[in-house]
N, C-alpha and C positions, 0 to 999 in steps of 0.2 A: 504494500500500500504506500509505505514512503518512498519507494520508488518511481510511484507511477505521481505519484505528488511533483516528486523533484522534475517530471520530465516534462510534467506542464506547466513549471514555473520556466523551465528551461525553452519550452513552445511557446509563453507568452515574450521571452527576454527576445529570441530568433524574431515572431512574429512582429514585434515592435522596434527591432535594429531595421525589419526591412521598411516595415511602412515607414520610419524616419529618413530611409535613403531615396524613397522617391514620393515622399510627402514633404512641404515644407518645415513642417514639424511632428517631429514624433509624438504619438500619443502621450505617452506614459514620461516624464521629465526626469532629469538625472534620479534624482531622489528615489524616483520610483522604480526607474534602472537597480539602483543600489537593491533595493529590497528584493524584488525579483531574484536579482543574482543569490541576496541573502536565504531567502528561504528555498530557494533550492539547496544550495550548501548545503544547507544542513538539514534538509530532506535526506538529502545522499547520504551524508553520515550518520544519519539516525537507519538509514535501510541499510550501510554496509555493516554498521554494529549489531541491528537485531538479525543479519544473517549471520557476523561471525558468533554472536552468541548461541544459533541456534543448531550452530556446528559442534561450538565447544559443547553444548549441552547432550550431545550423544556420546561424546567420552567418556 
């Protein structure tokens, strides 16, 4: 699930770099750039910890 989080935080950051390259301005403003990128981050490392945890958990 936090993977599929990260991937659409990741599909709105893509989505919104292009409409700013052939739009006069991008939707979404730095600020919101930042956040974006943010909660993907750690989308992903919240999905790659509950998978290594759920590796180590069968040891």
């Amino acid at each position: 699930m936090a993977l599929i989080i990260s991937g659409l935080f990741m599909l709105a950051f893509v989505a919104n770099v292009v409409l700013g390259a052939f739009t006069p301005q991008a939707p979404v403003g730095d600020v919101g750039e930042m956040l974006l990128l943010l909660g993907a981050s750690v989308a992903f490392v919240a999905a790659i910890l509950m998978r290594e945890a759920a590796e180590n958990k069968d040891d």
